[in-house]
C-alpha positions as CSV (number, residue, x, y, z in Angstrom):
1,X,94.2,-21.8,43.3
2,X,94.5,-23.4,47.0
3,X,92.4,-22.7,49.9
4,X,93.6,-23.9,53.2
5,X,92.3,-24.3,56.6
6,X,95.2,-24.2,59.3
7,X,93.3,-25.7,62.9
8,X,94.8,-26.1,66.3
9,X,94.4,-29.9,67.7
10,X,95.0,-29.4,71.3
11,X,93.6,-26.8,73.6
12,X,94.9,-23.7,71.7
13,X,98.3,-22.1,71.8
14,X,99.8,-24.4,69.4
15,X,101.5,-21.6,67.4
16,X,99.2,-20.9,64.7
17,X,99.9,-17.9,64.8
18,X,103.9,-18.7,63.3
19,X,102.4,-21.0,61.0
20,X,99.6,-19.0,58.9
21,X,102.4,-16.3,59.2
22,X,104.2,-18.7,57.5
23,X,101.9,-19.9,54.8
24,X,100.9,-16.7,54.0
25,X,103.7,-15.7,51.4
26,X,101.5,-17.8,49.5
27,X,98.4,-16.4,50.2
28,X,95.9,-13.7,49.0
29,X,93.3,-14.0,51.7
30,X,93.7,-14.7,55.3
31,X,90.4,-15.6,57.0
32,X,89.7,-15.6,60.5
33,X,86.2,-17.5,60.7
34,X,85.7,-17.8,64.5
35,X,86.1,-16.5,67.9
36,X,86.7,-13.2,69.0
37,X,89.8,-11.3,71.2
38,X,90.0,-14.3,73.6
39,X,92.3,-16.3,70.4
40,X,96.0,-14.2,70.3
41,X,98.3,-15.3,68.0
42,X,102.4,-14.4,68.6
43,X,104.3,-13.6,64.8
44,X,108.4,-13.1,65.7
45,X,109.9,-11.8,62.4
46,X,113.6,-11.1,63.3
47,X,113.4,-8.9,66.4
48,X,110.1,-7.8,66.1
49,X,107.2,-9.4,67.6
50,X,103.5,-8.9,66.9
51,X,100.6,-9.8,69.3
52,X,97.0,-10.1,67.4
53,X,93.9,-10.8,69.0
54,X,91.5,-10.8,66.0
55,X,93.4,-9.1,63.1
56,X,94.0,-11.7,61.0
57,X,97.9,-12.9,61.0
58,X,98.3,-12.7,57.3
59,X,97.9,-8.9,57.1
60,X,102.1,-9.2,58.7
61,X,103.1,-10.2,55.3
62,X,100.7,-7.4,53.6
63,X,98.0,-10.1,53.0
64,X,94.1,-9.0,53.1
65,X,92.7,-10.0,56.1
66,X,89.5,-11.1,56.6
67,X,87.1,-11.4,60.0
68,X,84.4,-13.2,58.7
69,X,80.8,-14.1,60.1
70,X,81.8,-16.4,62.5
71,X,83.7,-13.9,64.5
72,X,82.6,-11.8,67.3
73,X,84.3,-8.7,67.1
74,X,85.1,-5.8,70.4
75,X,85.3,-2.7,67.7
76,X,87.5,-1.3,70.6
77,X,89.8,-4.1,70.3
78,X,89.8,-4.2,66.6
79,X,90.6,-0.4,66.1
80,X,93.5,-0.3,68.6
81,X,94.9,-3.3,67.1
82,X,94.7,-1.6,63.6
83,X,96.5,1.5,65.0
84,X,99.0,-0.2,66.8
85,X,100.0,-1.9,63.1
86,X,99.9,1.3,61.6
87,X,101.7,2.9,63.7
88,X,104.5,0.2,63.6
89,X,104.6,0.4,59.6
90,X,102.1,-2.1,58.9
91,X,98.7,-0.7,57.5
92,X,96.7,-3.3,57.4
93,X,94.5,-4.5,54.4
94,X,91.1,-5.6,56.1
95,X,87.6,-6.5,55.5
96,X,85.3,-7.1,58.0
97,X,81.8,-9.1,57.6
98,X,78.7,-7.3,57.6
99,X,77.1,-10.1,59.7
100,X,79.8,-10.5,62.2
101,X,78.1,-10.1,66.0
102,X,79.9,-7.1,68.2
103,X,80.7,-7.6,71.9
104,X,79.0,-4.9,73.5
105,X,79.8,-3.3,77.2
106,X,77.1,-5.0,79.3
107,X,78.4,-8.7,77.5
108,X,81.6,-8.2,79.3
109,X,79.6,-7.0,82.7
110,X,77.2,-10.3,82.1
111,X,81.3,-12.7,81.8
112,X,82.0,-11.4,84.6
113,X,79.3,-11.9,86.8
114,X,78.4,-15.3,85.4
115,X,82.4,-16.8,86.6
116,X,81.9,-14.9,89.8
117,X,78.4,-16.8,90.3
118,X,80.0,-20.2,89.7
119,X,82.9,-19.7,92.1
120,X,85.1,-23.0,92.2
121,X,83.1,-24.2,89.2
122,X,83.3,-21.3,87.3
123,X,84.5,-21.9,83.4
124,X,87.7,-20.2,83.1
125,X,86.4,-17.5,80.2
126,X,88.7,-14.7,79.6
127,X,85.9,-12.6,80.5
128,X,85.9,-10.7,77.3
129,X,82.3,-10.8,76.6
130,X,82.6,-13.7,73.7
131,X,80.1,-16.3,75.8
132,X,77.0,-14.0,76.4
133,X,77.6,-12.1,72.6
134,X,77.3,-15.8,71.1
135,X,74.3,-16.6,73.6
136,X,72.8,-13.1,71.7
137,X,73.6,-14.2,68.7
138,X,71.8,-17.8,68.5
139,X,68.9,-15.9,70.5
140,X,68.3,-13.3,67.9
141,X,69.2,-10.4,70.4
142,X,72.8,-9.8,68.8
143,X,74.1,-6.4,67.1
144,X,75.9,-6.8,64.0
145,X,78.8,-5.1,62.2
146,X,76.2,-3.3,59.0
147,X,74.1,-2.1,62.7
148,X,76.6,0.1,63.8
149,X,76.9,2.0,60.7
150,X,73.3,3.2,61.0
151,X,72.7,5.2,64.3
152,X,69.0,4.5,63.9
153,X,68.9,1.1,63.5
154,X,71.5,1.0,66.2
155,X,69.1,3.0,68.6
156,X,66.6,1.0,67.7
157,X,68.4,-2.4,68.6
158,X,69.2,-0.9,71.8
159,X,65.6,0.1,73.0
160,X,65.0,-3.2,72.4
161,X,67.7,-5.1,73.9
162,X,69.0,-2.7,76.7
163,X,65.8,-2.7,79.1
164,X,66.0,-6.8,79.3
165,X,70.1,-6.8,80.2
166,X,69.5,-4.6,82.8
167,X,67.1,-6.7,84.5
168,X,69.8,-9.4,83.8
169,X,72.3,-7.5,85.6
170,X,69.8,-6.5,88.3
171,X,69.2,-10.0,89.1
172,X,73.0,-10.9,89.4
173,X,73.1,-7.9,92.5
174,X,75.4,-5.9,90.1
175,X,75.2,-2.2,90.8
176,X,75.3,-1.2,87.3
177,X,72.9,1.0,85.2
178,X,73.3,0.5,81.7
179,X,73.6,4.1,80.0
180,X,72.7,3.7,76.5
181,X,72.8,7.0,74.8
182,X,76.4,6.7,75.8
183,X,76.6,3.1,74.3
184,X,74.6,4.6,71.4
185,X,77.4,7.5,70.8
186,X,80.4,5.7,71.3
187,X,79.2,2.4,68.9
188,X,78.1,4.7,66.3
189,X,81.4,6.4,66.7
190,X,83.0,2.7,66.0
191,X,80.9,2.1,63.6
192,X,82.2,5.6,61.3
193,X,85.8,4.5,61.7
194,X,85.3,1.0,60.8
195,X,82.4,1.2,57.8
196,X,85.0,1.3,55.2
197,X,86.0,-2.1,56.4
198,X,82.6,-3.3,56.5
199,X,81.0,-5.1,53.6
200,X,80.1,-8.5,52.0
201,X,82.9,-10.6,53.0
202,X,81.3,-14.1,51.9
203,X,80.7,-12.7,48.4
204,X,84.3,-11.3,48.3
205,X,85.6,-14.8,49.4
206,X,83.7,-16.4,46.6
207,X,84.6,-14.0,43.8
208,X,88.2,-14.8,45.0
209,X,87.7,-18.7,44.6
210,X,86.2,-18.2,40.9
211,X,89.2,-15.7,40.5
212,X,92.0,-18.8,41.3
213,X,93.1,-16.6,44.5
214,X,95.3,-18.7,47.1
215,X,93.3,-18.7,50.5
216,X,94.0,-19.5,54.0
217,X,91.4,-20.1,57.0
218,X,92.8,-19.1,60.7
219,X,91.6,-21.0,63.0
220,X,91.4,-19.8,66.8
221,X,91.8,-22.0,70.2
222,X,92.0,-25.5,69.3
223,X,89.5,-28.2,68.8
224,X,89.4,-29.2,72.2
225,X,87.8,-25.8,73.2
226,X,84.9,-26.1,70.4
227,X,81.5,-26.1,71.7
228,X,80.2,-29.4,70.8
229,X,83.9,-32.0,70.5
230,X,85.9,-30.2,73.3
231,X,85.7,-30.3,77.0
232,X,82.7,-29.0,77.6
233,X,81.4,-27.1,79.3
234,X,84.9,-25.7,79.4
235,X,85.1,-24.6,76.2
236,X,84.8,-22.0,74.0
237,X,81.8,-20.6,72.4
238,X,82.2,-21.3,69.0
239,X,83.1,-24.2,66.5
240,X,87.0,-24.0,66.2
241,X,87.0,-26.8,64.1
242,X,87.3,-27.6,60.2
243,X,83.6,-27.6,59.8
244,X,83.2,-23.9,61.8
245,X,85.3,-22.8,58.9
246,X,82.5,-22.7,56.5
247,X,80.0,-21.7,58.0
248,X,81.9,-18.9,59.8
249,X,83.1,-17.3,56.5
250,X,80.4,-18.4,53.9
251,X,81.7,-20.7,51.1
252,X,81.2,-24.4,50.5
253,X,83.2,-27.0,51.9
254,X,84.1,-28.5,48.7
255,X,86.4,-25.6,48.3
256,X,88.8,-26.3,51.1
257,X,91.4,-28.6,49.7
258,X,94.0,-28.6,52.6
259,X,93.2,-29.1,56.3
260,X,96.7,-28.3,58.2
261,X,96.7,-29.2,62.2
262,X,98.8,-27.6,63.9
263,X,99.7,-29.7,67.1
264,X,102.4,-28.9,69.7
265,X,105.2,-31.3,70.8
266,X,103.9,-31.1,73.9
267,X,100.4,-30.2,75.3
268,X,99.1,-27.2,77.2
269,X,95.7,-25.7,78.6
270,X,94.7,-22.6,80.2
271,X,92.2,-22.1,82.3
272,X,90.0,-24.8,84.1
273,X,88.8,-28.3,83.0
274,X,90.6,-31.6,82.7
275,X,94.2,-32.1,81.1
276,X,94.9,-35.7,81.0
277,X,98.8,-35.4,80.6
278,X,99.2,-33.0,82.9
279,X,102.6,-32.6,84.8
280,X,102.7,-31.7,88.4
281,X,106.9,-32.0,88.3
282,X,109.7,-30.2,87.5
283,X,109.7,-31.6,83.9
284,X,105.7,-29.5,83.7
285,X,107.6,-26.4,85.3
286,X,111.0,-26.6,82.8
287,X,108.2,-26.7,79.6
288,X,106.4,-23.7,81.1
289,X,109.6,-21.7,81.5
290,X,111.1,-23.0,78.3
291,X,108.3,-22.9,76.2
292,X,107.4,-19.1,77.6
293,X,103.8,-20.8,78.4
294,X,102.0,-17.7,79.6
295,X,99.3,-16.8,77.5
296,X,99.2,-13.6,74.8
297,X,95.7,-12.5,75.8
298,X,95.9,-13.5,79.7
299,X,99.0,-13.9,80.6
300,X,98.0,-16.5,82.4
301,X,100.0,-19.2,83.0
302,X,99.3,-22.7,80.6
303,X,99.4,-26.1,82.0
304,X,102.1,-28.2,80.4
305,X,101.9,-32.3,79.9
306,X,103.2,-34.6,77.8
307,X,101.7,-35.2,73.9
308,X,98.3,-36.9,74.1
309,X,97.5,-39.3,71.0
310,X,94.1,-39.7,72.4
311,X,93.4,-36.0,72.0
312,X,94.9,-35.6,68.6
313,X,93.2,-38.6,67.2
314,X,90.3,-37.2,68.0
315,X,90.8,-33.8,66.6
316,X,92.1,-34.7,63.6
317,X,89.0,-37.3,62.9
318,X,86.5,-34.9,63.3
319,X,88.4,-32.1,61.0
320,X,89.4,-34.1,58.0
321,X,93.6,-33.4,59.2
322,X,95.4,-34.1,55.8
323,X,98.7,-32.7,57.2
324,X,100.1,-32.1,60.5
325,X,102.6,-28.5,61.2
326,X,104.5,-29.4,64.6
327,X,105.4,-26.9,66.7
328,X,107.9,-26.1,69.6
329,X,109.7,-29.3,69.1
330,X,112.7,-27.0,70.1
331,X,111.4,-26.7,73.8
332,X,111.6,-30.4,74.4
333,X,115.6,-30.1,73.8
334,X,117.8,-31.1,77.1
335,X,115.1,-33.6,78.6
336,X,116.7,-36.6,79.5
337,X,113.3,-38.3,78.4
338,X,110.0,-37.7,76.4
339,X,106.7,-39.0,76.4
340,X,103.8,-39.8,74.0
341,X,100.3,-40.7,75.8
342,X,98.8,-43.1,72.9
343,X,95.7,-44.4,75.9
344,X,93.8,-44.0,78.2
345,X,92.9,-45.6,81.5
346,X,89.4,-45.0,82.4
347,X,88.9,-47.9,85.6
348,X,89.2,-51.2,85.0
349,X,89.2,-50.4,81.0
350,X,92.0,-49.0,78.4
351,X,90.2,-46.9,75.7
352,X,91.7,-44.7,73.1
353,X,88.8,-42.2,72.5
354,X,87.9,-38.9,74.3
355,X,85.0,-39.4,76.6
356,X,82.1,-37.0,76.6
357,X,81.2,-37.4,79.6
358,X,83.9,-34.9,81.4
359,X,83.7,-37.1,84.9
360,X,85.2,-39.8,83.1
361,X,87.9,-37.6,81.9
362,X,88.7,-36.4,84.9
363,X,89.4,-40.4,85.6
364,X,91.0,-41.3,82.7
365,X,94.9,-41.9,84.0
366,X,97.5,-42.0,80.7
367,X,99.1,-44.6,79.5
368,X,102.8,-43.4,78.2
369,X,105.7,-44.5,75.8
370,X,108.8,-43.0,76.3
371,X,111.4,-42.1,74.0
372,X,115.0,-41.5,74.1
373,X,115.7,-37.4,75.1
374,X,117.9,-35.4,73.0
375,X,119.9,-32.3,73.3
376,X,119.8,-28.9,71.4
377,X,118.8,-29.2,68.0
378,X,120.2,-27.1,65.1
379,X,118.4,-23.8,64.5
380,X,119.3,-23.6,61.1
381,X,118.3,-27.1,60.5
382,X,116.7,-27.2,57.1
383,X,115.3,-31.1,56.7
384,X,114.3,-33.6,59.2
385,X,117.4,-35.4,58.6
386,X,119.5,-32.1,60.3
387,X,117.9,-32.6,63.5
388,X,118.9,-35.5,66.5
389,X,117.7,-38.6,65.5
390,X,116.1,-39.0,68.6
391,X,113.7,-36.3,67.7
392,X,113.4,-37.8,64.4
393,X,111.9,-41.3,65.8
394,X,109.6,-39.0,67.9
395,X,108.4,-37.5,64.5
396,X,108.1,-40.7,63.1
397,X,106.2,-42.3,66.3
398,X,103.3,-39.5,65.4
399,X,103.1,-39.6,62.2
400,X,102.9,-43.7,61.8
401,X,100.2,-43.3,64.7
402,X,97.9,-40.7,63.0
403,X,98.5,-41.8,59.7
404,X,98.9,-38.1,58.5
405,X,102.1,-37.0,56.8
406,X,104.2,-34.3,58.9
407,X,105.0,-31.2,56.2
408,X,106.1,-28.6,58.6
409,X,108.1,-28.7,62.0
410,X,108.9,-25.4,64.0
411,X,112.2,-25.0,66.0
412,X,112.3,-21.9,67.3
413,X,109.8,-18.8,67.3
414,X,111.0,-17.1,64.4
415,X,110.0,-17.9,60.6
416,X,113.2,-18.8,59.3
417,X,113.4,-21.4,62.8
418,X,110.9,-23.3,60.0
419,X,111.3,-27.0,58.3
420,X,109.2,-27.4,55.1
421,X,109.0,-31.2,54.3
C-alpha cells in the first residue's frame, strides 16, 4: 500500500495535472481534497487532450476519483464535466463527499461584486463563487452535497440563508432578486443526478488504507495561493498545501508516506499580487508563448519569471516535500541563458525566506545565478544522462539547494515526454 500526496510549490499551473496522470497507473484512488473549478488540470495522452476542473485526473486512466470534503463543488460544473468524459469514452468512476460545500448562484453574484468593489485592488478570483462558498462554510451558512439530495432540507436551508444574501446583494447596488424556488428546483434537480455519487468518502478512503489500496492526493493551485503561507490576501481560499490534504479528505496524516512537489523550471502566476522573478523582456514573452502560459480555467494569460529558490524553500518546508517532479524543463530549450533566484533583496538586507508581510515582497529585488543555456533536448530521452548537460547541472543546482532528491522530470506535454529517476 502507498498513499501519496502530489502538491504544486509555486503559484499553480505547475503541471499536476501530467503528473498524477502519470502516477496513477499505480493508483486505486485519486483524491482531490481542496478547491473547487477555479484549479484545471491539462492531461495530453497522444492526440487527445483533456481539460478538468474538479474531476479528479486519475479517472483518465479508469481510476476512482474522489472529491472529498475539502472541495467546493458547482454541481453544474461537475455534471458537464462528467458528460463531456462520457461522451468521449471515458465514464468516469466517482465518489463525491457527503460534506463537501456546493457553490450556489448568488456565491458567484457575491465574486463578482466583491472584485468590482475593490477596483485596482481587487484580488484577481476567477469569480467562480469559491471565496464567498468558503466564507459560508466556516460561518455555518454553507449547503452541502447529502442537502441537495433532500428537497426539504434543501428548502429549509434556503429560507434560511436566502433572505440574508439578498440584503447582501442589496447593499452592493446589484439589481438582482434572488428567486429561490427556482434555486430550489434546479439544486434538487443536481442533487437526483449526482446522489449516486454521494456518500461517505472519508470512510471509503479509510477502508481502502486497511485494504493495502495505492492512493494518490491531487493537490490544486500551489502553495503560494493557500490561505495562511501564500500571498495573501491574493490567494486562494483554501489550504493547498500537504497539511489541507488531511483534513480535506478525512484520514490521518500518518498515512501519507510520500509528499511529491511538483515545481516548474520556471515560475508563473496569474492574476494579481507580487511575482518576485517576474520578467518584463522578451525572454518573459518567449516562456509565455513557448510554454502555452494561458490558463485552462481563464485563459488568462500567466506571468512568466525565472525559478525562485526562495519560494520553493518555503513551500517545501512547510509540506514535508520528500521528492520533487520537475516540469516543462523542455520550454527553457533555445535560451542562450537561465536563471535560478536562490535570495532575496529586501533594502539594505539579503534574506532567503518569504516575507509575510506582502509590502515587503513587493520590495524584495532577486538575486540570480545564471547558468549555461542549452538547445533542444531529446523527447525520447529516457534518464537524466540523455538530456544536455547543461540542463543536467541546472537539475543538480536544485536539487543540492533543496536537499530533496529529483524522481521525475517532464519534457514535453505528453506522458511518454516523462523521465522516471
Amino acid at each position: 500500500m502507498t498513499v501519496a500526496l502530489i502538491i504544486g510549490t509555486q503559484w499553480g499551473d505547475e503541471g499536476k495535472g501530467k503528473v498524477v496522470d502519470y502516477f496513477s497507473k499505480n493508483a486505486d484512488y485519486v483524491v482531490r481534497f481542496q478547491g473547487g473549478n477555479n484549479a484545471g488540470h491539462t492531461i495530453k495522452v497522444g492526440e487527445e487532450v483533456y481539460k478538468l476542473h474538479i474531476t479528479p485526473s486519475g479517472v483518465i486512466q479508469g481510476k476512482t476519483g474522489v472529491i472529498g470534503n475539502g472541495v467546493v463543488i458547482d454541481p453544474e460544473i461537475l455534471i458537464g464535466e462528467i458528460e463531456n468524459l462520457t461522451k468521449r469514452g471515458i465514464k468516469p468512476k466517482l465518489l463525491i463527499s457527503d460534506r463537501a460545500n456546493i457553490i450556489m448562484p448568488y456565491h458567484k453574484i457575491l465574486d463578482g461584486a466583491e472584485e468590482q468593489l475593490l477596483g485596482d485592488k481587487k484580488i484577481g478570483t476567477t469569480k467562480r463563487g469559491i471565496g464567498p462558498c468558503y466564507s459560508d462554510k466556516i460561518s455555518r451558512n454553507g449547503i452541502r452535497a447529502t442537502d441537495l439530495t433532500d428537497k426539504k432540507t434543501l428548502n429549509k436551508l434556503l429560507e434560511r440563508i436566502i433572505p440574508v444574501k439578498q440584503k447582501i446583494i442589496d447593499i452592493y447596488g446589484i439589481d438582482h432578486t434572488i428567486n429561490k424556488e427556482k434555486i430550489l428546483d434546479v439544486y434538487s434537480n443536481y442533487g437526483q443526478r449526482l446522489k449516486d455519487f454521494i456518500t461517505t468518502t472519508h470512510i471509503e478512503l479509510n477502508k481502502a488504507i486497511q485494504n493495502g489500496k495505492d492512493i494518490i492526493f491531487e493537490g490544486a493551485q500551489g502553495t503560494m495561493l493557500d490561505v495562511d503561507y501564500g500571498t495573501y490576501p491574493y490567494t486562494t481560499s483554501s489550504h493547498t498545501i500537504a497539511g489541507g490534504s488531511t483534513i480535506g479528505a478525512g484520514i490521518g496524516p500518518k498515512h501519507i508516506e510520500s509528499i511529491i512537489g511538483i515545481v516548474k523550471a520556471y515560475t508563473t502566476r496569474v492574476g494579481e499580487g507580487p511575482l518576485p522573478t517576474e520578467l518584463f523582456d522578451k525572454t518573459g514573452e518567449y516562456l509565455q508563448q513557448k510554454g502555452h502560459e494561458f490558463g485552462t480555467t481563464t485563459s488568462r494569460p500567466r506571468r512568466c519569471g525565472w525559478l525562485d529558490l526562495v519560494v520553493l524553500r518555503h513551500s517545501t518546508m512547510i509540506s514535508g516535500v520528500t521528492q520533487l517532479a520537475i516540469t516543462k524543463l523542455d520550454v527553457l530549450n533555445g535560451l542562450k541563458q537561465v536563471k535560478i533566484c536562490t535570495k532575496y533583496q529586501l533594502n539594505d538586507r539579503k534574506i532567503d525566506f518569504f516575507p509575510a508581510n506582502i509590502e515587503d515582497v513587493k520590495k524584495c529585488k532577486p538575486i540570480y545565478k545564471e547558468f549555461e543555456g542549452w538547445g533542444e533536448m531529446d523527447k525520447d530521452a529516457e534518464k537524466i544522462s540523455d538530456l544536455p548537460k547543461e540542463a543536467q547541472k541546472y537539475l543538480k543546482f536544485i536539487e543540492k539547494e533543496l536537499q530533496i532528491p529529483i524522481t521525475l522530470i517532464s519534457i514535453g506535454p505528453g506522458r511518454t515526454e516523462t523521465i522516471e529517476v
